[in-house]
N, C-alpha and C positions, 0 to 999 in steps of 0.2 A: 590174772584171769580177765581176759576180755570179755566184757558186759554184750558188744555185738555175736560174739561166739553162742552164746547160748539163748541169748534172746528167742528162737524160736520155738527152742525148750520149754525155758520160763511161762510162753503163751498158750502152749500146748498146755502145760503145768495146772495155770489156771482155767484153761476150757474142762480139764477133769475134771478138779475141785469144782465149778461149779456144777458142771453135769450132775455129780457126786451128790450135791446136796439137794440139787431140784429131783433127780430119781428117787430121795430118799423120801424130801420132802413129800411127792404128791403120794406116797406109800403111807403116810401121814405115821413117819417112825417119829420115836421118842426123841427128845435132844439129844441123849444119852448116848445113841444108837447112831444119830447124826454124826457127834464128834467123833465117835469112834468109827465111825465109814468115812469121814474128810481125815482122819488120822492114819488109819489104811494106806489111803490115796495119797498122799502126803509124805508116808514111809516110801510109797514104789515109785514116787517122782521121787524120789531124792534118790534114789538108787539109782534111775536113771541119770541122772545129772549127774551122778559120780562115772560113772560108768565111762558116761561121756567126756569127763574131764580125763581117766586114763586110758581112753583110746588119743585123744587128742596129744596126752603127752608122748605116749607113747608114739606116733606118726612123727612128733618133732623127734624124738630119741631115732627115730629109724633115718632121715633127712640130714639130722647133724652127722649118723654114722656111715652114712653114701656120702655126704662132702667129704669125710676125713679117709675116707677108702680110695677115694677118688683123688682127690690130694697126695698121699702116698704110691698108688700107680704110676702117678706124673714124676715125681719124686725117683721110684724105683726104675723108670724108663727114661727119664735124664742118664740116671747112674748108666743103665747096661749101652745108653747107645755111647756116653765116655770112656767106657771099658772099652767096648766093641772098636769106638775108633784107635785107641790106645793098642790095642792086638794088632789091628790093622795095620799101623805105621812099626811097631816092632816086625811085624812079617814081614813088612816092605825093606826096611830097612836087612834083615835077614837076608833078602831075596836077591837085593842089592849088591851084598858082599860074596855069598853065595857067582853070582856074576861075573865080579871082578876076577876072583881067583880064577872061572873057568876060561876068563878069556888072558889071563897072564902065563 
């Protein structure tokens, strides 16, 4: 997990938390009431963050799966143009003899 990856999260993160406890604060709530609203806030950044981690993995699962798609196209288009030439010289070759005998 790259620490630059999510850094803007993490800052986000914490501009909540403290929003969080300065709203709570000048509402002059209990500590009680504080921990339990930075607890809150603290559960939905972390969901966030996850979140974020299986969208991100998921963009690399989708990245590795276009290189190896992509890779096997090249792959399967070597094959048909060696087949394709391989037809080709049998045809020729066919067409050749074909040839011979109409002019013998």
């Amino acid at each position: 997990m790259d620490i630059r990856e999510y850094l803007g999260d993490i800052i986000l993160i914490i501009i909540l938390c403290a929003s969080t406890y300065l709203f709570l604060a000048t509402l002059r709530a209990s500590p009680a009431l504080l921990a339990y609203g930075l607890l809150i806030v603290l559960s939905i950044a972390g969901l966030f963050l996850i979140i974020h981690h299986k969208i991100r993995t998921i963009e690399l699962n989708i990245t590795n799966r276009e290189r190896m798609i992509r890779v096997s196209l090249e792959e399967i288009s070597a094959k048909m143009a060696q087949r394709y030439e391989s037809s080709i010289e049998r045809i020729e070759g066919i067409v050749t003899e074909v040839a011979k005998r109409v002019y013998r």
